[in-house]
N, C-alpha and C positions, 0 to 999 in steps of 0.2 A: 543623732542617737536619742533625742527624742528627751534632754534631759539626763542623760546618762553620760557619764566622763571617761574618756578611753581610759584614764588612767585606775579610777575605779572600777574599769570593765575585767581590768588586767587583773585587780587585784582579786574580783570575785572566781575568776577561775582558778587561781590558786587557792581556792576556800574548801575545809577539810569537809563541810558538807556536799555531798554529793547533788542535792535540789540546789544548792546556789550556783554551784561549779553546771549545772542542767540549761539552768536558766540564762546566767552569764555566755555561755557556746551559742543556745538560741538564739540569742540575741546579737551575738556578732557576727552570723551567718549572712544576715540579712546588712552588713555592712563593710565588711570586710572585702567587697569587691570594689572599692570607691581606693583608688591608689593614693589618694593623699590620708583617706583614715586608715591604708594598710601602712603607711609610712608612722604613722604618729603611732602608731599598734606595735611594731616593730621598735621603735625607738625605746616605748615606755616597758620592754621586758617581756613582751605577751606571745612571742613567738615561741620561746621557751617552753611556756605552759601548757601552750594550744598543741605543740609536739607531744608533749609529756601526756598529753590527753587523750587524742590518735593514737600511742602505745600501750595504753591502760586502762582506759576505760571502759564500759559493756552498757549496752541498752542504749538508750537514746541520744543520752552523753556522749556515747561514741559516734553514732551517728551523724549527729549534730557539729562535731570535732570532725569529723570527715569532710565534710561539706563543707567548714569554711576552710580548713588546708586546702583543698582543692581550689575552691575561688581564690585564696591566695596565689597560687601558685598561675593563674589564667591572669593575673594582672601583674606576673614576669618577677615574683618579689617571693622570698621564701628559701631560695633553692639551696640555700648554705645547711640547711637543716634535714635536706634529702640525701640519705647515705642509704648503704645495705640493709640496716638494722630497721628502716621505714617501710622502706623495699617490701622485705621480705614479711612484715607485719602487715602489711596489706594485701599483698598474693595470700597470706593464709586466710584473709578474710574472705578473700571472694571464694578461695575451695568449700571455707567449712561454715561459712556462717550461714543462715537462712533468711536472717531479715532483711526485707529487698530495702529498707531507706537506709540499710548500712552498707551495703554489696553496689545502691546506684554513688557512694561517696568515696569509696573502696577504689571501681572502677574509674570515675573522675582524674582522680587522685594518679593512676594508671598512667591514663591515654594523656596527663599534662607530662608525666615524666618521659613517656615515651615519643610522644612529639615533640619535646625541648630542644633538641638540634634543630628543628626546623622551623619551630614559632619564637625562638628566643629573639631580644635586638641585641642581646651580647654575646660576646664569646663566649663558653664556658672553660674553665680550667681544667676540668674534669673529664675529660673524654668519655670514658669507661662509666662513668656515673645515671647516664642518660641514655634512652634510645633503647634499641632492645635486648643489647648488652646488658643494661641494669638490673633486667630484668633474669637473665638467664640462671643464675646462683640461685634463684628463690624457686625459678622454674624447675630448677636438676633437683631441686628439696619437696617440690609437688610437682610431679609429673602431672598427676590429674588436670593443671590447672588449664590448659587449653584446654579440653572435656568440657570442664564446668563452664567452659569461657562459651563456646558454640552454643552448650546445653540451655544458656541463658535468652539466647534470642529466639526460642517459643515461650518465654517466660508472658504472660497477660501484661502484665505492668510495660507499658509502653516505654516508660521513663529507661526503666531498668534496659531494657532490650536495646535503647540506643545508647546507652549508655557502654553495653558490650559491645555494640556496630561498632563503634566507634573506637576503640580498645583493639577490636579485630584490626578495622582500617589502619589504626597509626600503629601496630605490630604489620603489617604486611609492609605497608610503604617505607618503613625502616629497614625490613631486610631486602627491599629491594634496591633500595636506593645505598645501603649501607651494607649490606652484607656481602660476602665472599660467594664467587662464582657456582663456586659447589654446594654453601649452602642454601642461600635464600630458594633454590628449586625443593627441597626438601621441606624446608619449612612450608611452602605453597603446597606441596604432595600430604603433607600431614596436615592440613587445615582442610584440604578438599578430601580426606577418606575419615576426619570424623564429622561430615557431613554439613559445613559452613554453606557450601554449593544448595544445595536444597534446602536448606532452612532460609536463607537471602531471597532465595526464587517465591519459595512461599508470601514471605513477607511483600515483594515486589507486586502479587497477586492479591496480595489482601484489602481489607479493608482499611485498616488503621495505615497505611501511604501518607496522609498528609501528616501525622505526627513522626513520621519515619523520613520524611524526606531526602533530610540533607547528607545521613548514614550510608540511606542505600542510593544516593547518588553518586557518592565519592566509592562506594564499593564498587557500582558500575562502572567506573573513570578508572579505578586501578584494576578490573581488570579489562579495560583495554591497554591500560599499562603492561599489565604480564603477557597478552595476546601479541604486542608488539616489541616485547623485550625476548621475546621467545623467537619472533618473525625474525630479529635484528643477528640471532645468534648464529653464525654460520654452521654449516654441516662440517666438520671436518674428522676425517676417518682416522685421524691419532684419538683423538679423545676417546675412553671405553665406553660410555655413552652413548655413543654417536654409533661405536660401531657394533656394537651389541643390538641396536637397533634395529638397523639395517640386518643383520644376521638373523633378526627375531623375523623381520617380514622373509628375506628367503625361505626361513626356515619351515615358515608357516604355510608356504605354497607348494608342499610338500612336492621336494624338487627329486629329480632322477638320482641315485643312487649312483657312483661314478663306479667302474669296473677296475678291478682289485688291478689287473694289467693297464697301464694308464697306456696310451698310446704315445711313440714317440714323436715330437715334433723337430720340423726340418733342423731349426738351431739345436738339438740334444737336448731340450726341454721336456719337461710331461705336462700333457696336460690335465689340469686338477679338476677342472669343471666344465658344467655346459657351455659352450663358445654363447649362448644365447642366454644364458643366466640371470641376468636383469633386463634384458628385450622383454624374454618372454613376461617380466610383470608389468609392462606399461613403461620402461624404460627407452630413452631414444637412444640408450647408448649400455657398452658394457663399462662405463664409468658414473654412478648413477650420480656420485658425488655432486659435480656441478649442475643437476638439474634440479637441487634444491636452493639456488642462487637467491632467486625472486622471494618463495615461501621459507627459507631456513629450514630453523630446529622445530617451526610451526607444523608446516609440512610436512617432518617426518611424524611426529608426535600423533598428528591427524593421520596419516596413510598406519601408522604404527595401530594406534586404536582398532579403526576400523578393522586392517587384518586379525588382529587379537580378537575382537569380540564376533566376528564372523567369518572364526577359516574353516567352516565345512563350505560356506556356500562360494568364501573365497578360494579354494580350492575345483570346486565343482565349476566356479565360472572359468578357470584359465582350464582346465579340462576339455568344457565345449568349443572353446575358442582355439584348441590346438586340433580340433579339425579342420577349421574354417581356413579359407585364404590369409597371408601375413596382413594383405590389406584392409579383411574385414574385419580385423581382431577391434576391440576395443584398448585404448592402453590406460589399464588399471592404473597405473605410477601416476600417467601423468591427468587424465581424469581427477583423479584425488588432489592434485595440487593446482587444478585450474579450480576444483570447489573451495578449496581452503581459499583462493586468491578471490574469488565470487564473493564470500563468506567477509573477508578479512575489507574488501572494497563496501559493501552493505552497511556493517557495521560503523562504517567511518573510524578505523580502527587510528587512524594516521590524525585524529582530529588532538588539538590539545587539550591540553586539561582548560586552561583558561576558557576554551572555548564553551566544554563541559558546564563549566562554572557558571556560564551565563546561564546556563536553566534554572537556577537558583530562584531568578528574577522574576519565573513565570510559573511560580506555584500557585498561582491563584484560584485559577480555576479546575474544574475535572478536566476539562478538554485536554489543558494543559501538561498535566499528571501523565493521563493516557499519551499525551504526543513526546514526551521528555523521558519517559523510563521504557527499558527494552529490556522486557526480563528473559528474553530471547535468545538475547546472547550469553549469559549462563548456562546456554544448554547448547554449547557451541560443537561438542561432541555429537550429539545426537542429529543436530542439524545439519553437520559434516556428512555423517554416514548416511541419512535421509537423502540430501543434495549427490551424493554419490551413487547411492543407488536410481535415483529419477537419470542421472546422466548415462547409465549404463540400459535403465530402459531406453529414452529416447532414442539411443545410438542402435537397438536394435529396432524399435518401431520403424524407424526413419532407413535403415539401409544402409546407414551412411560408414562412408571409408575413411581410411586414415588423412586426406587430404581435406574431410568434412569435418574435421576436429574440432578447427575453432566456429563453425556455424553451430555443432550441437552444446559448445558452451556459453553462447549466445542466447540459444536456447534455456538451458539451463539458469542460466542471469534472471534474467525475464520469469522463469517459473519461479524463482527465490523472491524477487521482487518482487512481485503478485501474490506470493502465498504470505512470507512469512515479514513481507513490508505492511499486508496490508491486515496482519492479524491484530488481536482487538491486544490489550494487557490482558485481560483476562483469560486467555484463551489456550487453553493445553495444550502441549509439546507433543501430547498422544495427535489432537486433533491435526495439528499442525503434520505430522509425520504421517499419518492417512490421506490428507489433501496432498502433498506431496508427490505420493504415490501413486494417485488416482485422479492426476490433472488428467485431462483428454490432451490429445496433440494437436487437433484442429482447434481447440479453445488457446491454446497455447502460439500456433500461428494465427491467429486475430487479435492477443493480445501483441504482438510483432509487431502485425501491420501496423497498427495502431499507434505503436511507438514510432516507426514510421514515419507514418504520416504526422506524429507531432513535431520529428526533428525536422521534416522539410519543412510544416510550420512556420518555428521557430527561424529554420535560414534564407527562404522566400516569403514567408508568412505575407508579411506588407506588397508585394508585386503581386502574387498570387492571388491576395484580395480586392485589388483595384481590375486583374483582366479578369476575376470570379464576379465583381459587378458590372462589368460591360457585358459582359458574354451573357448573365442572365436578361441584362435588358434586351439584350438583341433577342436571344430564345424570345422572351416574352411577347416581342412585336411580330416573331416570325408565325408563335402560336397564336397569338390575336388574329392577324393575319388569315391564318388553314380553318379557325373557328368562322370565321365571317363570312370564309366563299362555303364551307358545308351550307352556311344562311341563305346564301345565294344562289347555290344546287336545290336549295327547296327539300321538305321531306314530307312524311306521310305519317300522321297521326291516327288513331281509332280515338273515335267521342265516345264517350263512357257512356249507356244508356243505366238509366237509374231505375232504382228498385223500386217497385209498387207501394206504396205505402202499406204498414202492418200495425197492427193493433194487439195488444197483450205485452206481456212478456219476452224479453229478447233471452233465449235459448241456445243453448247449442247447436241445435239444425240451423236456424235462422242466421249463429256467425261462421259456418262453415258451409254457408248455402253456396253454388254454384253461378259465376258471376253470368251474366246474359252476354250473348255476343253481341259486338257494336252494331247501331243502327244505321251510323253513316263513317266516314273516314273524311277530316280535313287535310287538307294539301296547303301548307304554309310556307313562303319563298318571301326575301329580302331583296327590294330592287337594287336595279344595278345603280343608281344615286346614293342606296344606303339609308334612306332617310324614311322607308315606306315598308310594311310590315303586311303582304296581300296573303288571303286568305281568303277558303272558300271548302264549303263542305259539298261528297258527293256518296251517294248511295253506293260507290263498292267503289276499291282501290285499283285504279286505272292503271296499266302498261304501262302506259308512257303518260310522263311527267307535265301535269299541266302547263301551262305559260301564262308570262301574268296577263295577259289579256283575259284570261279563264279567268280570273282570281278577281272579282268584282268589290270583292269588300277587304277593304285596310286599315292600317293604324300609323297614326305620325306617329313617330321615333318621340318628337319633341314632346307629347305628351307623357310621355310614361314617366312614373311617379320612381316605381319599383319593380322586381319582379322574384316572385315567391314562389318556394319550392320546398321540396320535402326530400329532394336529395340531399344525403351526405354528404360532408365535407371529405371524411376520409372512411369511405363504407368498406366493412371489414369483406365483403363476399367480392372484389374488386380485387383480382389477382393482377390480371395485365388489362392492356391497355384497348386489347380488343375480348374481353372477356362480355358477355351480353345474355339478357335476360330469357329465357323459354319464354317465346311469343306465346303469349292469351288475349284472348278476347278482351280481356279487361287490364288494363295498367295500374298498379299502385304506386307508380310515380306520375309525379302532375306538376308541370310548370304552369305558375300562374302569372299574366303581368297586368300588372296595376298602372291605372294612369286616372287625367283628370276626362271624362266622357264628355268632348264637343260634338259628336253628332254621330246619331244610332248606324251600326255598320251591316248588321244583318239581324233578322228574325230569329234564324234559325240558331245564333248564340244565346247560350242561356247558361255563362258562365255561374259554376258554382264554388261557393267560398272553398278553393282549398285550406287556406288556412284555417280554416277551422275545424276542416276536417283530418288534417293529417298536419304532425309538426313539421313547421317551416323554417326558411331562413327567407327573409326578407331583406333585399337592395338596393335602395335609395337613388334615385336618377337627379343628382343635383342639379340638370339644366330644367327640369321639370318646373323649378321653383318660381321662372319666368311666367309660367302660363297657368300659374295657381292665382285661384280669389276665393274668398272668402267662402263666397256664396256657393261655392265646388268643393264637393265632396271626392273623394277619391273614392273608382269603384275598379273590381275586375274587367280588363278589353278582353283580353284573351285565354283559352285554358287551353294545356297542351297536355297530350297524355304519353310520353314517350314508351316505344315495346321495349328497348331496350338502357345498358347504362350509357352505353358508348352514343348512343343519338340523345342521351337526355344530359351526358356531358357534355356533347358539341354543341347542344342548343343553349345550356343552361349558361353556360362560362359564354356562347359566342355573343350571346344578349345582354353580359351582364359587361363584357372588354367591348362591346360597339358602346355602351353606355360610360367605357374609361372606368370601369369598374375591374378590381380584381378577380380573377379564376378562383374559384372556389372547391372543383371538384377534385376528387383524389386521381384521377384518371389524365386530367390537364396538369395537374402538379408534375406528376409521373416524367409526362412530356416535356414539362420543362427542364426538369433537370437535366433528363436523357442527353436533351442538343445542350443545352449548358455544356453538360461533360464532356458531350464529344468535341464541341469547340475549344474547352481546353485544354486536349488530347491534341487537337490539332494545331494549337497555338505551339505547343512544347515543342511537337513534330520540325518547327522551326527554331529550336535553339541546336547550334552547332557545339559537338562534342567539345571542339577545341576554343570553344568562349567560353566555359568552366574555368573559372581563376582558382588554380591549385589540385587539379585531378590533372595524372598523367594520362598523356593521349596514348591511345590503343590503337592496334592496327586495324582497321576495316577490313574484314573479309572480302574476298571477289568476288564474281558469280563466274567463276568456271563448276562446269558439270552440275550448276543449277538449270532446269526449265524453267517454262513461262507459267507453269504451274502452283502459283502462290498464293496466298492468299493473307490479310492484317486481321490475327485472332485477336481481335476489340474483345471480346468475354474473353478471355482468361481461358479458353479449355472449351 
């Protein structure tokens, strides 16, 4: 204490001056949480004063006397001095006073008393003294104070506003944990209509989150608490709750009016109602009772809302559907309690609080914040009836019948997961309910597949990956392969003739001039050794296909350096695989291949630099490296001007796989994949149903009153 003596600290608060009695609380605020100076504080008389000071005091003095009873009281020492008469002199502060550094000491002071059952390490003797009981006498004497208590957490002072969070939190989790079956729902119903729901959600949305933390985490944890204490509670038709409920949704689906002569039945009975009475709302049965098993008092609460806030159009739906077939109906009841079950599995509503608790750990960062708080689920209402109505579309987009039930909650799953898994914190409940509503259903089956194909993934992943790298090597050699004999079918190229040289300015006319037609055509063929590259040019494009005896001038393989082009890797105007160019006169694609020049092949080449005239990709011929010196330059052997894609990707990719070089084009790719897939299409075609460890075997159909008329739809349709 800095030179200060507990025992003189004590005596200055009993001092009739008010600035010493000021000074003296000051000062023991800042000590009074250290349990051995609350012991020796205690011992020397001070606990007395500092009481007497909390009930009398005003202005800062009070303030300051708030704050350290509170800290006394979080290091478990004090509590002989907490009766009614404290009680109730601190509920009047928070109703009427205005100053927030008295109202954040007031509160404090609260949420110790009211979480004393459950942070104490002793027993208490007192039952009644603690908890939210203690509280209720001050509360029946200021009704207002839960008001004032909500009204606080839009307060600016951060302090203050968790200071209420937290006051809210340990009054919730006392009547939950502590209170009588009938009331603790009540108290939850009167915290949620003067607006605790929408001010928490704010907050969760806000900016100030990381001063807010740990409030609105544990508010999040109980209510997955109430979410599951509601799920837990069974339906049962004595209680008037349950069954008022249940009579509110009848009521609501504005049923057939029964005929004043009730018709007798076989046993001498009458009967009272529609034999169809709860069928026709989505029920599997006229006992609705046990189909709320799974979801509880959740389920009804959820189906309950929903009907409530929209029974015109709840009405008008079981209208339309009472024209329809029994089978195409939708079943409203039980729709509603496969979204609550959707809802209630999303949430992790079955997680514990402990588990909860470990996010505590990872406030560190933003990332964190946004992955750890789901202010989503406060609007579990809204997301109910949203996720109900998408189920009610799909089921008429799709056609589906009552035996398609659980595919369009599948559905469903998947739309909740996508939409409102993958919403940001920030992100309104308006927007959320619009995406919703206006997913597509084909985006919605590819988000499927997709899942899909991750679980098969996951339980072949590893097998699946090692025949997915055979198979493409195989594809790979099979396509190396069909490139290499197109080489060796030989094709037919046009020689670009070039433009007259021009002087001036380049112009518009000049780059949209009209290209000259070719002056000769080359005929380019790969021997049948593979090793020899024949070539030869002829004044017009011959019938029939020269032979290499025709073909006078060549190129060793062994030489080639590289070879350059200006094709795409993946050219967007490349739809499929035989898509190809309007033949012109003139090509602007150009294979070039580079090597080291040992000895002139013909006159009439007069390769010119494509690369520098159009961008390239350039190839590398590692065996080249053998018959490189110094004193050799690398120049252009050959230039090819392909008419189309499809002959400048067999030649581009078959020169570049005879060279043990990778395919490059988007059009080879294409091809690879293609046999890739179909090979493991037909690899699968060989696993037998009945070597599936843990799927029951199905019957094989026969082929009676089939033909020979069949055919394996490989595309899908």
């Amino acid at each position: 204490m800095e030179g200060v003596e507990v025992s003189e600290l004590v005596e200055r608060l009993g001092s009739d001056e008010d600035a010493v009695r000021k000074m003296a609380v000051f000062k023991l605020q800042s000590s009074i949480g250290d349990p051995s100076f609350a012991d020796v504080f205690i011992a020397e008389g001070g606990l007395t004063k500092l009481r007497y000071l909390t009930l009398n005091a005003t202005g800062n003095t009070l303030a300051y006397s708030l704050t350290s009873f509170s800290r006394l009281l979080e290091v478990d020492k004090g509590w002989e001095f907490v009766n009614q008469e404290l009680v109730k002199r601190v509920v009047e502060l928070v109703v009427t006073h205005p100053l927030v550094n008295i109202l954040r000491g007031a509160m404090s002071i609260l949420v110790a008393v009211v979480s004393h059952p459950h942070t104490s390490t002793t027993r208490t003797t007192q039952p009644h003294a603690f908890g939210f009981r203690a509280l209720k006498p001050a509360i029946a004497e200021y009704p207002q104070f839960l008001e004032m208590l909500v009204s606080r957490l839009s307060s600016a002072d951060h302090a203050l506003c968790t200071n209420a969070l937290q006051l809210i939190n340990s009054l919730m989790r006392d009547a939950i944990t502590n209170g009588a079956e009938n009331e603790w729902p009540k108290f939850i119903k009167r915290l949620q209509d003067l607006g605790v729901i929408r001010a928490v959600y704010g907050l969760m949305q806000g900016t100030a989150l990381q001063d807010l933390a740990h409030p609105l985490l544990e508010f999040q944890a109980l209510t997955k608490v109430l979410l599951r204490k509601w799920r837990d509670v069974p339906v049962e038709l004595d209680k008037p709750e349950h069954r008022r409920a249940l009579k509110g949704i009848h009521l609501a689906s504005n049923p057939e009016k029964v005929p004043e002569q009730a018709e007798t039945e076989e046993d001498g009975g009458k009967r009272k109602h529609n034999p169809e009475k709860w069928r026709r709302l989505g029920f599997e049965s006229e006992s609705p009772a046990w189909e709320f098993e799974d979801a509880g008092f959740l389920g009804m609460m959820d189906l309950a809302d929903f009907v409530r806030k929209h029974e015109d159009s709840f009405q008008k739906l079981l209208l339309e559907q009472s024209t329809q077939p029994v089978e195409q109906r939708c079943p409203i009841a039980r729709a509603s309690l496969a979204v609550t079950a959707i809802l209630y599995e999303h949430f992790e509503i079955d997680k514990s609080d402990l588990e909860d608790s470990k996010g505590y750990l990872a406030l560190d960062s933003r990332a964190s914040i946004d992955r750890i708080f789901r202010p989503m689920i406060l609007q579990w209402s809204k997301l109910h009836t949203a996720g109900l109505q998408a189920f009610l579309r799909l089921w008429k987009s799709t056609g589906a019948e009552t035996a398609d039930f659980s595919k369009v909650a599948e559905l469903v799953r998947i739309l909740l997961e996508a939409v409102v898994g993958g919403a940001s914190r920030t992100k309104e409940i308006q927007d959320i309910e619009e995406e919703l509503a206006g997913f597509e259903y084909q985006r919605l089956r590819e988000l499927q597949m997709e899942l899909l194909e991750l679980t098969y993934e996951d339980t072949w992943g590893y097998h699946l990956r090692q025949v997915r790298d055979e198979l493409n090597h195989e594809a790979l050699q099979f396509i190396k392969e069909q490139r290499i004999r197109c080489l060796l079918q030989g094709a037919w190229f046009p020689n670009a003739a070039p433009y007259k040289p021009e002087t001036g300015p380049v112009t518009k006319g000049v780059i949209n001039r009209v290209a000259p037609p070719p002056s000769t055509y080359r005929f380019v063929r790969l021997s049948h050794n593979r090793r020899w590259l024949h070539y030869a040019d002829f004044p017009t494009k011959a019938s029939n296909e020269p032979s290499l005896d025709e073909l006078p001038d060549k190129i060793d393989l062994t030489t080639v350096s590289s070879v350059v082009s200006n094709v795409s890797a993946s050219s967007s105007s490349i739809t499929s695989s035989t898509s190809t160019l309007t033949p012109s006169p003139l090509s602007t694609t150009r294979i070039t291949i580079h090597g080291y020049f040992l000895a002139p092949s013909s006159p009439a080449h007069n390769p010119s630099s494509a690369s520098a005239a159009y961008p390239s990709h350039s190839h590398s011929n590692s065996k080249s490296s053998a018959h490189s010196h110094a004193h050799r330059k690398e120049t252009p052997l050959l230039t090819l001007n392909p008419p189309s894609h499809t002959l400048a990707s067999e030649w581009l990719d078959g020169l570049l796989m005879l060279l043990n070089q990778q395919p490059i084009t988007a059009e080879t790719n294409k091809l690879l994949k293609i046999v890739a897939g179909y090979g493991l299409k037909i690899r699968l075609l060989n696993v037998r149903f009945e070597e599936l460890g843990g799927v029951e075997e199905r019957e094989v159909p026969g082929r009676e009153g089939v033909d020979e008329e069949y055919y394996y739809d490989v595309f899908g349709g």
